[in-house]
Predicted model as a PDB file, atoms N, CA, C, CB and O in Angstrom, pLDDT in the B-factor column:
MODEL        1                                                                  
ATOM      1  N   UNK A   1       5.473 -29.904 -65.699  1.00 76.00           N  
ATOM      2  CA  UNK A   1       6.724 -29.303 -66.117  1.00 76.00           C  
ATOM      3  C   UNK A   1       7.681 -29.301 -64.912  1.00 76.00           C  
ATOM      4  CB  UNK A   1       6.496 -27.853 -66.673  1.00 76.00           C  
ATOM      5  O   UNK A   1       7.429 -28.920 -63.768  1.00 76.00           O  
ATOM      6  N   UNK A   2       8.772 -29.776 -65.375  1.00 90.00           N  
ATOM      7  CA  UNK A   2       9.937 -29.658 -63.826  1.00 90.00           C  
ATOM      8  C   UNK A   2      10.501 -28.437 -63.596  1.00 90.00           C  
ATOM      9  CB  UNK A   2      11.380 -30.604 -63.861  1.00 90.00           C  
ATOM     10  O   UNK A   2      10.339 -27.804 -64.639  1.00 90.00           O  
ATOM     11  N   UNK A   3      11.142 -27.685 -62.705  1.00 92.00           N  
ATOM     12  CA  UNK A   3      11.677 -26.927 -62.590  1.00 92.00           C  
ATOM     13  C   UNK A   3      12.709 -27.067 -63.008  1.00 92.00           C  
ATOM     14  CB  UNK A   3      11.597 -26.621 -61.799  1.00 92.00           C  
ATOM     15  O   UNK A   3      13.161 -28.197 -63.193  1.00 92.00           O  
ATOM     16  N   UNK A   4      13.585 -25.654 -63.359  1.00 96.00           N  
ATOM     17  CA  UNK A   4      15.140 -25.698 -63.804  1.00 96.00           C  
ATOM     18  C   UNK A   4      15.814 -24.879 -62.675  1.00 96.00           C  
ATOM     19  CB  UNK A   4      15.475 -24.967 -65.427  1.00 96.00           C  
ATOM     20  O   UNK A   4      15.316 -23.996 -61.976  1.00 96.00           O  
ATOM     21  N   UNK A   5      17.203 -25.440 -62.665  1.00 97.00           N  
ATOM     22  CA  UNK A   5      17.677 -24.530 -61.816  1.00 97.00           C  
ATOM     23  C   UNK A   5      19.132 -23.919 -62.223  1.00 97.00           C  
ATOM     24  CB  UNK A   5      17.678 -25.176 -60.510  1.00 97.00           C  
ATOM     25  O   UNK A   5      20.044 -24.539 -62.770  1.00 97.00           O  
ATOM     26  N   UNK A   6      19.126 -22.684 -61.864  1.00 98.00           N  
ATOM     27  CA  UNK A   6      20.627 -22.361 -61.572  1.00 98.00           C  
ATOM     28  C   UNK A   6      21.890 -22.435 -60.497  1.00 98.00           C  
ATOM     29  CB  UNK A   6      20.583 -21.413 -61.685  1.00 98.00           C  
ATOM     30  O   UNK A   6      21.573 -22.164 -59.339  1.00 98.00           O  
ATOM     31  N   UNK A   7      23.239 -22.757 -60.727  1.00 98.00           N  
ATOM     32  CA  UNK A   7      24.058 -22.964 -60.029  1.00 98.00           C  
ATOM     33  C   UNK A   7      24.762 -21.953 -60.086  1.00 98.00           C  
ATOM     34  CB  UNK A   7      24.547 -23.943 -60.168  1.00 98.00           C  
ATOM     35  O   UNK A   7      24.658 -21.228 -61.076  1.00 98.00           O  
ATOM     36  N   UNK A   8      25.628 -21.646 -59.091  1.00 98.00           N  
ATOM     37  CA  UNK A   8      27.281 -20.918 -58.747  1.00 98.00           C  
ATOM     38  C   UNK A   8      27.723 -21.196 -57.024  1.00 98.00           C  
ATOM     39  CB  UNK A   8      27.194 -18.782 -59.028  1.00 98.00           C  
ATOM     40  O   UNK A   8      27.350 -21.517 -55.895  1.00 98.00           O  
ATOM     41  N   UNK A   9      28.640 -20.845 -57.761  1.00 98.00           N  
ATOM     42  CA  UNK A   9      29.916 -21.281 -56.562  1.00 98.00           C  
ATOM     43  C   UNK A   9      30.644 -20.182 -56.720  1.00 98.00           C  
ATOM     44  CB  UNK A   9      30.976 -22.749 -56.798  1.00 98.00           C  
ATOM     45  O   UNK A   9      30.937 -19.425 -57.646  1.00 98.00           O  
ATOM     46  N   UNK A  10      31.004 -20.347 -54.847  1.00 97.00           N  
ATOM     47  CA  UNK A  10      31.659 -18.739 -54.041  1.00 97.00           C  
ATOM     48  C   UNK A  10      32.567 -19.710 -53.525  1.00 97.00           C  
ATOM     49  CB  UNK A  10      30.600 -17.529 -52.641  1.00 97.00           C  
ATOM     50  O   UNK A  10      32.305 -20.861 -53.174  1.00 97.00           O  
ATOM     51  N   UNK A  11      34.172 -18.844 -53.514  1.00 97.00           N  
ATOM     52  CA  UNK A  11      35.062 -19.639 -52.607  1.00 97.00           C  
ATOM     53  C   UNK A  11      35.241 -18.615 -51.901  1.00 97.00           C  
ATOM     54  CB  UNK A  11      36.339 -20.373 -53.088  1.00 97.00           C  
ATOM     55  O   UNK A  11      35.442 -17.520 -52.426  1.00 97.00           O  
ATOM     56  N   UNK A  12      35.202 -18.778 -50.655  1.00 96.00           N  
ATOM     57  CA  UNK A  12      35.596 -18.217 -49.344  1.00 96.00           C  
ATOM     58  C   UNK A  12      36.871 -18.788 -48.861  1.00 96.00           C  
ATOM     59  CB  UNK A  12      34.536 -18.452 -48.312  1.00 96.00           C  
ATOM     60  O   UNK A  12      37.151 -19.879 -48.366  1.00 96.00           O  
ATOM     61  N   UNK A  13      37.466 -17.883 -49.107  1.00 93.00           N  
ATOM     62  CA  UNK A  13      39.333 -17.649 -48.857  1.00 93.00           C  
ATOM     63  C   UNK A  13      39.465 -17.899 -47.041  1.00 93.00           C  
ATOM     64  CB  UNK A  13      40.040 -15.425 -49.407  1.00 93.00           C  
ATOM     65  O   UNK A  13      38.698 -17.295 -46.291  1.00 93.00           O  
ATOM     66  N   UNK A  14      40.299 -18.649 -46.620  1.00 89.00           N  
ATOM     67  CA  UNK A  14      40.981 -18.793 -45.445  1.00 89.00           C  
ATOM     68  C   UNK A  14      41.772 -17.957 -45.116  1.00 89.00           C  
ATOM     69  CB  UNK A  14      41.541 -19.738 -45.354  1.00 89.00           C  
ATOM     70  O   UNK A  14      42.416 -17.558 -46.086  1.00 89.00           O  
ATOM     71  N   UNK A  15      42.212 -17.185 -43.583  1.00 87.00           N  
ATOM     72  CA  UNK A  15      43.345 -16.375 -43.241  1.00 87.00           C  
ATOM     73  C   UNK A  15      45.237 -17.418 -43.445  1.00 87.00           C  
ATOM     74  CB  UNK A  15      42.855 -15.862 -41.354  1.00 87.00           C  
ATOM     75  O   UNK A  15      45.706 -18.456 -43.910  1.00 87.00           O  
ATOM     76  N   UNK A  16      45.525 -16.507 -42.909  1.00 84.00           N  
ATOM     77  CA  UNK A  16      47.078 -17.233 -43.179  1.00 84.00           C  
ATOM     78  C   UNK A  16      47.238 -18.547 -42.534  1.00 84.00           C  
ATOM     79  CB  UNK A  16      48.354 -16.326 -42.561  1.00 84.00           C  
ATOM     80  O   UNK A  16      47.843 -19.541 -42.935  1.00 84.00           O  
ATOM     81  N   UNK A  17      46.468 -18.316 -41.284  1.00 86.00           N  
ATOM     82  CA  UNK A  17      46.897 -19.744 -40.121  1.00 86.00           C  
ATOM     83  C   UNK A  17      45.370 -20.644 -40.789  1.00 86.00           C  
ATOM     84  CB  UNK A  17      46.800 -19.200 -37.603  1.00 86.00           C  
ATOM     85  O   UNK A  17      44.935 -21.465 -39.980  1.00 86.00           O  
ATOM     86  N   UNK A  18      44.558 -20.550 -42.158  1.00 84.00           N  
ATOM     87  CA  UNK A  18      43.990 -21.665 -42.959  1.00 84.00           C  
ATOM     88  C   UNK A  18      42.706 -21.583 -41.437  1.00 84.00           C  
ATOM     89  CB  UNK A  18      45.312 -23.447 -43.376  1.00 84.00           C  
ATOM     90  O   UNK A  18      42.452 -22.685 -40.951  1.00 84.00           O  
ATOM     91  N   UNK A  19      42.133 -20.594 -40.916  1.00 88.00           N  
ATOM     92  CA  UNK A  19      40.787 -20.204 -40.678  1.00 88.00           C  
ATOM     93  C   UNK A  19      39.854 -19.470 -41.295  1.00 88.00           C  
ATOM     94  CB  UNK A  19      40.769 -19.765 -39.845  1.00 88.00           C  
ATOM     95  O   UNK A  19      39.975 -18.302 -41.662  1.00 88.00           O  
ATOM     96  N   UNK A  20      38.903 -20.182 -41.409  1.00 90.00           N  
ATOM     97  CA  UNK A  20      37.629 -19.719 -41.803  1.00 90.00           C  
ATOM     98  C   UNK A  20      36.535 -18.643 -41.182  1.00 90.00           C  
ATOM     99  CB  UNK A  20      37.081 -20.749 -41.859  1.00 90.00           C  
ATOM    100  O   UNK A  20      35.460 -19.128 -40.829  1.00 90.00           O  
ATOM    101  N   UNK A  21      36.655 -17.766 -41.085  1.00 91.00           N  
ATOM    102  CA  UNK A  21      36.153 -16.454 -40.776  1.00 91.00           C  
ATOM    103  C   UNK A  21      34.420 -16.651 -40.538  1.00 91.00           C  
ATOM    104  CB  UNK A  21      36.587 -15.360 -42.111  1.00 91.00           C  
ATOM    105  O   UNK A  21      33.708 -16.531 -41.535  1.00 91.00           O  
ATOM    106  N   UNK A  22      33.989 -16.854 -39.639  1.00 93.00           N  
ATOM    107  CA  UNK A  22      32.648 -16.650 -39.679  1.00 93.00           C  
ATOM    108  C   UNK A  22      32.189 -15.530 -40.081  1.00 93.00           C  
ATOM    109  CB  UNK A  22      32.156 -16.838 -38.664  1.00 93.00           C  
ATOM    110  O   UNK A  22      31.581 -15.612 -41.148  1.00 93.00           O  
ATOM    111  N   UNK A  23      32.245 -14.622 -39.675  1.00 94.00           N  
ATOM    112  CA  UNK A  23      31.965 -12.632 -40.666  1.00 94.00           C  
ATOM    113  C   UNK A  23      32.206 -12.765 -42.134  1.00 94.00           C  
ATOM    114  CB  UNK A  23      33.455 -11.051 -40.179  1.00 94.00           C  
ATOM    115  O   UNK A  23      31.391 -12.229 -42.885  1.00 94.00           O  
ATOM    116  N   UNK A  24      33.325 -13.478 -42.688  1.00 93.00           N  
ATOM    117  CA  UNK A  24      33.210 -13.487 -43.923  1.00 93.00           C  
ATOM    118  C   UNK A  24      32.282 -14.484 -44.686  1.00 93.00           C  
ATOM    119  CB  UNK A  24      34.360 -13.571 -44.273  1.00 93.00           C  
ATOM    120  O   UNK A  24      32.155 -14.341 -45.903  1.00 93.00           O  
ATOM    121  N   UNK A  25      31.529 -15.636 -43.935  1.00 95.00           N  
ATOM    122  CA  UNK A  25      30.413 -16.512 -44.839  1.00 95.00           C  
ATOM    123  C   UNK A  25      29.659 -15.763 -44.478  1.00 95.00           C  
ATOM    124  CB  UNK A  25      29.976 -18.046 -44.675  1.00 95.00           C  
ATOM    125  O   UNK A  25      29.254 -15.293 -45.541  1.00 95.00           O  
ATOM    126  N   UNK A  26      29.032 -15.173 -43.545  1.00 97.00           N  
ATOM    127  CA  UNK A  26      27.854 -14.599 -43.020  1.00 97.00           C  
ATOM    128  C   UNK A  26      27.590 -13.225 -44.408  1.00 97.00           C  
ATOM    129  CB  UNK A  26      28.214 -13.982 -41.115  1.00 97.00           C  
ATOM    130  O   UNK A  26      26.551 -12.998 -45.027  1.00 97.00           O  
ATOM    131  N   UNK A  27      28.618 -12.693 -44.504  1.00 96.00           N  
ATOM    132  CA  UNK A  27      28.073 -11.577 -45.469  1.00 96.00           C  
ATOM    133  C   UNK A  27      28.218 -11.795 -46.786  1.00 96.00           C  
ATOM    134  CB  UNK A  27      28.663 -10.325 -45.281  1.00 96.00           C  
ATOM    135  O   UNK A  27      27.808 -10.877 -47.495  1.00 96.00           O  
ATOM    136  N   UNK A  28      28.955 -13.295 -47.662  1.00 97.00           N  
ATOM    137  CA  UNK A  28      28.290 -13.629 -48.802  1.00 97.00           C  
ATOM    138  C   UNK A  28      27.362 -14.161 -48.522  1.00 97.00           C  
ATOM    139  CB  UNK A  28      28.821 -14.257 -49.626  1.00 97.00           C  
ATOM    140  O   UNK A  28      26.471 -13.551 -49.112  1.00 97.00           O  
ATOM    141  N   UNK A  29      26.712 -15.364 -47.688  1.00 98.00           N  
ATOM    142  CA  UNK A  29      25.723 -15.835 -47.133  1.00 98.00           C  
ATOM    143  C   UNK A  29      23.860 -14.617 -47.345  1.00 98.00           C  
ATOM    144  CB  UNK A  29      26.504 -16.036 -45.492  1.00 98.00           C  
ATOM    145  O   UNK A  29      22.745 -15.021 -47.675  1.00 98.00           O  
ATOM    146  N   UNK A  30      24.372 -12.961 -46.931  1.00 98.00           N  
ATOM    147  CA  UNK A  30      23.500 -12.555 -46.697  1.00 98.00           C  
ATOM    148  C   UNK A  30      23.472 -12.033 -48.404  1.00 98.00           C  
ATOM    149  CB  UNK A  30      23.494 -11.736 -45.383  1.00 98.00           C  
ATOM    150  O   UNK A  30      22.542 -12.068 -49.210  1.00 98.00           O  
ATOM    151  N   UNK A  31      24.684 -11.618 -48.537  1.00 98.00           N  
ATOM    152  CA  UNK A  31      24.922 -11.254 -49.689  1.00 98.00           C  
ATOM    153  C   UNK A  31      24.309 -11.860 -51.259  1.00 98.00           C  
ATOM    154  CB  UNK A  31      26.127 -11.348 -49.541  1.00 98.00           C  
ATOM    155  O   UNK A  31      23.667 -11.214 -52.087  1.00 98.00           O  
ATOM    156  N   UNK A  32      24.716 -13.207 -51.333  1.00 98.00           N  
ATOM    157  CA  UNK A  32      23.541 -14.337 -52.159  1.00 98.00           C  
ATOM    158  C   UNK A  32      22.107 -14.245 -51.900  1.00 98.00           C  
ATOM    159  CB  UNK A  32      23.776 -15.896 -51.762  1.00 98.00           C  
ATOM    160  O   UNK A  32      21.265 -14.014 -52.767  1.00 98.00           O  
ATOM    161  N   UNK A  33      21.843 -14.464 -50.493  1.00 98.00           N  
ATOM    162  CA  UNK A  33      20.081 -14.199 -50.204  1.00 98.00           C  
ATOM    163  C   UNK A  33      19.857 -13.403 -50.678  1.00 98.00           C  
ATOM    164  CB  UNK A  33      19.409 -13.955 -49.000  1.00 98.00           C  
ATOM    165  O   UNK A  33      19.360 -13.824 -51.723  1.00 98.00           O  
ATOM    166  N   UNK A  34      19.843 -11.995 -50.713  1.00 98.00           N  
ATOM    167  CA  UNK A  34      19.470 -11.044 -50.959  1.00 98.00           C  
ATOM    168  C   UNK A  34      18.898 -10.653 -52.712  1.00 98.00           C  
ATOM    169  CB  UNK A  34      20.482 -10.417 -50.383  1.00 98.00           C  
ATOM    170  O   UNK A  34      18.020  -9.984 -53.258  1.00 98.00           O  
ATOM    171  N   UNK A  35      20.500 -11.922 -53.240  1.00 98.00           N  
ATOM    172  CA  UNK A  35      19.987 -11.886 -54.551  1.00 98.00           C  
ATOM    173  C   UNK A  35      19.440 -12.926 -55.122  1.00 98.00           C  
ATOM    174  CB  UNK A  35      20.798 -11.551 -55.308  1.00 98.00           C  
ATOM    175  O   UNK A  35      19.305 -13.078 -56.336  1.00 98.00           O  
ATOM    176  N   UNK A  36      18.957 -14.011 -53.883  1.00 98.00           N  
ATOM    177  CA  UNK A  36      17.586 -14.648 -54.359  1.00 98.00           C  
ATOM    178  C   UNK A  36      18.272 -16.126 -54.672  1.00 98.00           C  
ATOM    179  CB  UNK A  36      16.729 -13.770 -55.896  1.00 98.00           C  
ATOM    180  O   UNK A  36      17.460 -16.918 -55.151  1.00 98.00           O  
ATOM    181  N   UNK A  37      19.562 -16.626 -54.500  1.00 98.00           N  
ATOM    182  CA  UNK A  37      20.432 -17.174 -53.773  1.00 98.00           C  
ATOM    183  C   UNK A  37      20.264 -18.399 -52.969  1.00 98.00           C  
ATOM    184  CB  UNK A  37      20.755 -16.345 -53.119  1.00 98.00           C  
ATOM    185  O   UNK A  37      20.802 -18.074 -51.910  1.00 98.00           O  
ATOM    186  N   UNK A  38      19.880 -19.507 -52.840  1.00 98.00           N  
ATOM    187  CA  UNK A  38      19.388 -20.316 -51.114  1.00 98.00           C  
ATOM    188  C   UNK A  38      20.841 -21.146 -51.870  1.00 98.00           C  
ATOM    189  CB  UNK A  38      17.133 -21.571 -50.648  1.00 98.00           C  
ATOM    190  O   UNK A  38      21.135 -21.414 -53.035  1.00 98.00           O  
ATOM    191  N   UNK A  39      21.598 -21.392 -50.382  1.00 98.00           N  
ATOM    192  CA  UNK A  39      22.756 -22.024 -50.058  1.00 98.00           C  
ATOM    193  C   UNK A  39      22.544 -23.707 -49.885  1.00 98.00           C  
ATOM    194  CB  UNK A  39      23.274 -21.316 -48.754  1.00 98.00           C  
ATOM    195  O   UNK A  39      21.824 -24.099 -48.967  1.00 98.00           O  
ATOM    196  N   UNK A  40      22.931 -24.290 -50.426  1.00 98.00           N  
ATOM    197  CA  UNK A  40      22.973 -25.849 -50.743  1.00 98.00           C  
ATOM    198  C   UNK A  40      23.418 -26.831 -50.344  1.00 98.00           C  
ATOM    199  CB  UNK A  40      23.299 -26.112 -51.518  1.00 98.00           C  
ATOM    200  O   UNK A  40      22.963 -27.966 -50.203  1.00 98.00           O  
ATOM    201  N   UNK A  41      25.383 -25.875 -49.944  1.00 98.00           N  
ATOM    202  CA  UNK A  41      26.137 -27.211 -49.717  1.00 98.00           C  
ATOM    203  C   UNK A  41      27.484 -26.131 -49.453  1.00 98.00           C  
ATOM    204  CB  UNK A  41      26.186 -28.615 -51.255  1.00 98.00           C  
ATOM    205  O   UNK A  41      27.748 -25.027 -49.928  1.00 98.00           O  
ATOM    206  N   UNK A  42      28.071 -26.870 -48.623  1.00 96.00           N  
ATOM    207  CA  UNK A  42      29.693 -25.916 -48.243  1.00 96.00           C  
ATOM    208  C   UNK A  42      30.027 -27.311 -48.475  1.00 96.00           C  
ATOM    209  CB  UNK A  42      30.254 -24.912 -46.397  1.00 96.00           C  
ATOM    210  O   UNK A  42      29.531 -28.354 -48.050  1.00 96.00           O  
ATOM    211  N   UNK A  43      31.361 -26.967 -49.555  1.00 96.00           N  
ATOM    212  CA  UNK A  43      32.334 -27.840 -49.627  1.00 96.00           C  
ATOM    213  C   UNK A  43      34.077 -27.313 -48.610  1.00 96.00           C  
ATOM    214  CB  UNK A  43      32.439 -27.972 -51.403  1.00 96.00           C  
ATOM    215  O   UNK A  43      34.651 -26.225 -48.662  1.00 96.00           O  
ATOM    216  N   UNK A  44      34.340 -28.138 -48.074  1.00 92.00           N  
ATOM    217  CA  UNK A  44      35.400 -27.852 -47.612  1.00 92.00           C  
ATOM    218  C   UNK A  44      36.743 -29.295 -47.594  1.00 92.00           C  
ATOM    219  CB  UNK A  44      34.886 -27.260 -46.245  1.00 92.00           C  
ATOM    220  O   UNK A  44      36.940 -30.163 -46.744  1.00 92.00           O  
ATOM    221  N   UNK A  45      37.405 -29.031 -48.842  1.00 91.00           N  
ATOM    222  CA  UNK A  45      38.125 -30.116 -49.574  1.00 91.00           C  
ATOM    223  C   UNK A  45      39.326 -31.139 -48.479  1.00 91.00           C  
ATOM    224  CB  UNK A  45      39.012 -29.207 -50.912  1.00 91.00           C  
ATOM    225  O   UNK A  45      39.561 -32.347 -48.504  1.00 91.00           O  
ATOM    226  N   UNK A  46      39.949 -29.910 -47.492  1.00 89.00           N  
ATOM    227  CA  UNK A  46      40.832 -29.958 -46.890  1.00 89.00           C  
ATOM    228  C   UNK A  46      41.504 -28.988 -46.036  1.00 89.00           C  
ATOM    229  CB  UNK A  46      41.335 -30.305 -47.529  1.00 89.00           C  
ATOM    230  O   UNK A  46      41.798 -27.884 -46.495  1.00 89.00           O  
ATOM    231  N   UNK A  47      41.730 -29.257 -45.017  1.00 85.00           N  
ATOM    232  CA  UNK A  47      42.000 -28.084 -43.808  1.00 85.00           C  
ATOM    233  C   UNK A  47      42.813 -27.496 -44.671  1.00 85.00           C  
ATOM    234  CB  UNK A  47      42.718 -28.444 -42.190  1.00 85.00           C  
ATOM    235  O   UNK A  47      43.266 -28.158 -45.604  1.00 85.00           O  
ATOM    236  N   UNK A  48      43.270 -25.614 -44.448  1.00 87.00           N  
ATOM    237  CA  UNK A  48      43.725 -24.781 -44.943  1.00 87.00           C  
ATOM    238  C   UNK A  48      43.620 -24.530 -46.230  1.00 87.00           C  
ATOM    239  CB  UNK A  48      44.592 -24.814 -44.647  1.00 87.00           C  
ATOM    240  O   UNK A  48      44.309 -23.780 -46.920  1.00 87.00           O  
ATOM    241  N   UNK A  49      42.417 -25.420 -46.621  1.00 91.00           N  
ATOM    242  CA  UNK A  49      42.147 -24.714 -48.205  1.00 91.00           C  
ATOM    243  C   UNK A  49      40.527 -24.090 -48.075  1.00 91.00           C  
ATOM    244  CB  UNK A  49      42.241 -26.165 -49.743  1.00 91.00           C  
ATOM    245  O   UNK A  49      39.605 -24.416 -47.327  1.00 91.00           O  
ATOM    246  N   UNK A  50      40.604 -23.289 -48.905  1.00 93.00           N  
ATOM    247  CA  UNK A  50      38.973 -22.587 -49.073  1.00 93.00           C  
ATOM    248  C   UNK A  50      37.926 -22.934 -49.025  1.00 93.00           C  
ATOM    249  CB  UNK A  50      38.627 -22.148 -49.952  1.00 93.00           C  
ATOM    250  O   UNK A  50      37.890 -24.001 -49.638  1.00 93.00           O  
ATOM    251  N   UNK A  51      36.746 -22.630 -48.565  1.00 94.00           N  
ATOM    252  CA  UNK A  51      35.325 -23.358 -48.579  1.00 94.00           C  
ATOM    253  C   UNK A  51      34.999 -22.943 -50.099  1.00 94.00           C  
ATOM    254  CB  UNK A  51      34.046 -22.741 -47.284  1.00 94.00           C  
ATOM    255  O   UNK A  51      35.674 -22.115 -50.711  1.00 94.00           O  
ATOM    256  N   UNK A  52      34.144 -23.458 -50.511  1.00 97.00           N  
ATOM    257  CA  UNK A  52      33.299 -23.499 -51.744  1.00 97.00           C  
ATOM    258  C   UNK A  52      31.760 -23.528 -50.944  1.00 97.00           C  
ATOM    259  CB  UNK A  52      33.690 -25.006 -52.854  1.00 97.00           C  
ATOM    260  O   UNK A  52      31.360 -24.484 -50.280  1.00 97.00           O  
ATOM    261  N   UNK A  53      31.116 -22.437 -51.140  1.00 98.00           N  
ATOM    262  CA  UNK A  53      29.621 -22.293 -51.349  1.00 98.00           C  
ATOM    263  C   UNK A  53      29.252 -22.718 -52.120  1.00 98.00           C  
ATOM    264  CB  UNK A  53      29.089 -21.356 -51.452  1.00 98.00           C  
ATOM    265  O   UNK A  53      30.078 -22.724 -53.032  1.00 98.00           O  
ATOM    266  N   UNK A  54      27.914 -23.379 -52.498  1.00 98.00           N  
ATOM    267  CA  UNK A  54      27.018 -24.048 -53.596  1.00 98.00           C  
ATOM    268  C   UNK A  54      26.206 -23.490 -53.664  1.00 98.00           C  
ATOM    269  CB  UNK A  54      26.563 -25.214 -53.574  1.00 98.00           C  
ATOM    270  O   UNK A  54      25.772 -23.819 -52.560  1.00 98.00           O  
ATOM    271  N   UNK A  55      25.201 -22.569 -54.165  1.00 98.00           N  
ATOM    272  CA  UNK A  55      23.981 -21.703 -54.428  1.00 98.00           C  
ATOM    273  C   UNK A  55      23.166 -22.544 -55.598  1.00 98.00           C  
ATOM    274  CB  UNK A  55      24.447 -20.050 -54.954  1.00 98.00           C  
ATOM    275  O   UNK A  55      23.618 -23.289 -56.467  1.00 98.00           O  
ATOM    276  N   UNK A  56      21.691 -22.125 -55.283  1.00 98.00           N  
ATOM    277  CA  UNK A  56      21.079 -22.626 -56.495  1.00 98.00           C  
ATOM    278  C   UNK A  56      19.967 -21.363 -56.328  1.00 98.00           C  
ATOM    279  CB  UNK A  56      20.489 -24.438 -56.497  1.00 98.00           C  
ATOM    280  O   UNK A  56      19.841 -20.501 -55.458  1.00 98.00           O  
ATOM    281  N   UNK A  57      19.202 -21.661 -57.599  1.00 98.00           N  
ATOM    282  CA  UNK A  57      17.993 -20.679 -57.611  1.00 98.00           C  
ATOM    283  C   UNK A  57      17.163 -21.187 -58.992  1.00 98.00           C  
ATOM    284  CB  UNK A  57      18.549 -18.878 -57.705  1.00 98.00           C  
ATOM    285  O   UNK A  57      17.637 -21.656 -60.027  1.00 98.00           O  
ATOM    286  N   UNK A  58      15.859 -20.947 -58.663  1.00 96.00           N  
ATOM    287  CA  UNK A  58      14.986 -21.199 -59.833  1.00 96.00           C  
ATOM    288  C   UNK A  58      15.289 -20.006 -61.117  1.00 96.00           C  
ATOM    289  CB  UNK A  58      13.324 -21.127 -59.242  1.00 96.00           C  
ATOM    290  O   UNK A  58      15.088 -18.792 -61.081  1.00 96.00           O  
ATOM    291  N   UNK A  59      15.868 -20.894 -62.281  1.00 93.00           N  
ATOM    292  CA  UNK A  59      15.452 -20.617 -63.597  1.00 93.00           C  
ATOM    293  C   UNK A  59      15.084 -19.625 -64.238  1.00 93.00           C  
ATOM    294  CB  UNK A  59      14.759 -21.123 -63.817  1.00 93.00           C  
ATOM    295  O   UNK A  59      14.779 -19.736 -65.426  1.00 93.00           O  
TER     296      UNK A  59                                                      
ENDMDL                                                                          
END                                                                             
């Protein structure tokens, strides 16, 4: 039998000058783990736009 999995996606918002906050991935980062959460993939489309987190989790 294969496993199934679940997806979601977190966008992590940039400040005004389009930086990415290390304190702010770190505590969705811990925030997802916690709820069982493992991180996949950071999308980051284009300077001064938002990261996208990728999460998955078993089924």
């Amino acid at each position: 039998m294969s496993k199934r999995w679940s997806y979601q996606t977190i966008e992590i918002k940039t400040s005004m000058m389009g930086v990415l906050k290390p304190e702010d991935v770190q505590t969705e980062l811990s925030r997802q783990g916690q709820l069982g959460w493992e991180l996949v993939n950071v999308i980051i489309p284009a300077p001064m736009c938002p990261a996208m987190l990728v999460f998955k989790k078993e089924a």
